[in-house]
N, C-alpha and C positions, 0 to 999 in steps of 0.2 A: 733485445727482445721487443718486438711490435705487441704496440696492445692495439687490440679488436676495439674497432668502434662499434657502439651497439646503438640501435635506433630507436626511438622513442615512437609508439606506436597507438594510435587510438581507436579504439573501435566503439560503433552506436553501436548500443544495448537497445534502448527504445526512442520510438521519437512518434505521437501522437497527439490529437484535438479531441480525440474520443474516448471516454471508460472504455472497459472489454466487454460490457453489452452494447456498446453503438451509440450509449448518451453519447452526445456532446457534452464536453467541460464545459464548468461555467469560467464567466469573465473572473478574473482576479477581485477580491473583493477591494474596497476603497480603505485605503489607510496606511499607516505604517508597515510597510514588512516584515514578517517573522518566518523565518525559514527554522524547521523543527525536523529532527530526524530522530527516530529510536528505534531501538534493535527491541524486540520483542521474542518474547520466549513465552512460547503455550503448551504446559506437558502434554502428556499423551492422553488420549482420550476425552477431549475436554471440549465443551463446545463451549465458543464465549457470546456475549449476550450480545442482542440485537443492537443498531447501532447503525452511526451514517457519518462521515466525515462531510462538513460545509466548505473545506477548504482541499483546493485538488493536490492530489496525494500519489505516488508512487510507491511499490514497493516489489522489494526481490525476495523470494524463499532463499535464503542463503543454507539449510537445513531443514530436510523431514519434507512433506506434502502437505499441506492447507487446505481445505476444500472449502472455497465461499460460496452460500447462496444466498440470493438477494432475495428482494419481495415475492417480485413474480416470478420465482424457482430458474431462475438463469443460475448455474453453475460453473464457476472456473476457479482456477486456482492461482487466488490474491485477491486484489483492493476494488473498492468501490468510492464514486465521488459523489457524495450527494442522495444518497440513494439507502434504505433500509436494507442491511446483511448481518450476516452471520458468519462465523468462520470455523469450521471444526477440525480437530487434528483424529483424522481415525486413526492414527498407526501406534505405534509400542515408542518409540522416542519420541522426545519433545521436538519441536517444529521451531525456527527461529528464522523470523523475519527482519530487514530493513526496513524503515518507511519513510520515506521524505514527505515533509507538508508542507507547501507553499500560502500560508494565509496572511494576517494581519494579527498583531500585539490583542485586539479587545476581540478574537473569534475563538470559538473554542478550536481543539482539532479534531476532537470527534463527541459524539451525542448520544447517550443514552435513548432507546424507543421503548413506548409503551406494546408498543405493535408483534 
C-alpha cells in the first residue's frame, strides 16, 4: 500500500506597515521583547470601553463581527495601533478574537481613555 505524500503548505494572511486607517506603525519600542497574544471573548451586545494599544498589534475575528470605531469615526472590523477606539459586538453571540502584541516587558498593551 502507497502512502500519499502530503504537502506542507503556507499561505500570508496579512503582511503590512500601515493600521486599517492608513496610520503608519510606529517603530518597535526600545527594550526587551515581549510578544503577548490573547484570545478575547466579548458577549453580545456589549460595547467595550475606549482605549488604544502603544504597542503594534494584530488581530483576527476568529468568531461573530466586531465593529471598531476610532476617534475620528473610521470604521472597520478589528484593531487599532496607537490610536483612541472602541469596539462593539452588535450581534446575539459572543464575538471571539485573537490578538498578537509586539511590545516590550515595562509597556502596557493596551490603555484605558478618558476620551
Amino acid at each position: 500500500c502507497a502512502v500519499k505524500k502530503q504537502t506542507v503548505t503556507v499561505t500570508k494572511l496579512a503582511e503590512t506597515s500601515q493600521s486599517w486607517n492608513g496610520d503608519v506603525l510606529p517603530d518597535y519600542p526600545a527594550g526587551n521583547p515581549l510578544i503577548t497574544v490573547l484570545k478575547i471573548t466579548i458577549p453580545p451586545k456589549t460595547k467595550l470601553k475606549k482605549h488604544y494599544h502603544p504597542v503594534i498589534n494584530s488581530g483576527i475575528v476568529i468568531k461573530g463581527k466586531l465593529t471598531v470605531i476610532d476617534i475620528d469615526n473610521n470604521v472597520l472590523d478589528l484593531e487599532l495601533v496607537n490610536k483612541i477606539h472602541y469596539g462593539i459586538n452588535k450581534g446575539r453571540k459572543p464575538v471571539e478574537i485573537i490578538v498578537f502584541y509586539a511590545g516590550t516587558k515595562d509597556l502596557p498593551i493596551t490603555v484605558l481613555s478618558d476620551n
